[in-house]
Phi, psi and omega in degrees: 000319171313310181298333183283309192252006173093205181256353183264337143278326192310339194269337173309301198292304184314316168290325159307309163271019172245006191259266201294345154320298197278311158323314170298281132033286171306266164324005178244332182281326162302326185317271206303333167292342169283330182261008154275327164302296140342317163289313180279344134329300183306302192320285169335291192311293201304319160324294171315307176301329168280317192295332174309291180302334197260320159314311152323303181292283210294345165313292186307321168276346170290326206271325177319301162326269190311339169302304181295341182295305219254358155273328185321308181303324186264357165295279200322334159283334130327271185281034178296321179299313170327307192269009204273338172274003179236016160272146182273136149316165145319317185279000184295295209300353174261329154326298154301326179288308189342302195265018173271356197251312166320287164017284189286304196300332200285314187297331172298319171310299172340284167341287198277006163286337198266000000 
């Protein structure tokens, strides 16, 4: 290029196109790198607002639950006086086990006698 146009311009354009090539450049690899950020900001945000809702939802179905749990408890507790003459006590119910357990105890003797 020297030889063709001499020694006073070439060195303008060359110097012109590697200062401003490289400021362009620049700015186009900043572009694309702001706007994967961005996409993954939104991406992030969108995350967050669902994991927000789906906690909510699951407050609310927890909460549903235990709303059905605790009417469930107070019927049942209503008709407690009805079933309270067809409950066994504890000492019925050990009471009753005694003698499958003598039972149990005589055949384990047997056994280790023999």
């Amino acid at each position: 290029m020297q030889d063709a146009m001499g020694h006073e311009l070439p060195w303008i354009y060359f110097v012109s196109l590697v200062i401003f090539g490289s400021f362009f450049v620049l700015n186009l690899v900043l572009g694309v790198l702001s706007g994967e950020f961005s996409k993954e900001r939104e991406k992030a945000k969108a995350r967050g607002d669902f994991q927000k809702l789906r906690e909510k939802q699951q407050l609310e179905e927890d909460l549903r639950g235990y709303m059905e749990w605790i009417t469930q408890a107070e019927d049942m507790e209503g008709d407690e006086d009805e079933h309270e003459k067809h409950r066994l006590t504890t000492e019925e119910l050990m009471g009753k086990r005694k003698p499958r357990l003598k039972w149990l105890r005589h055949a384990s003797h047997s056994t280790d006698t023999h």
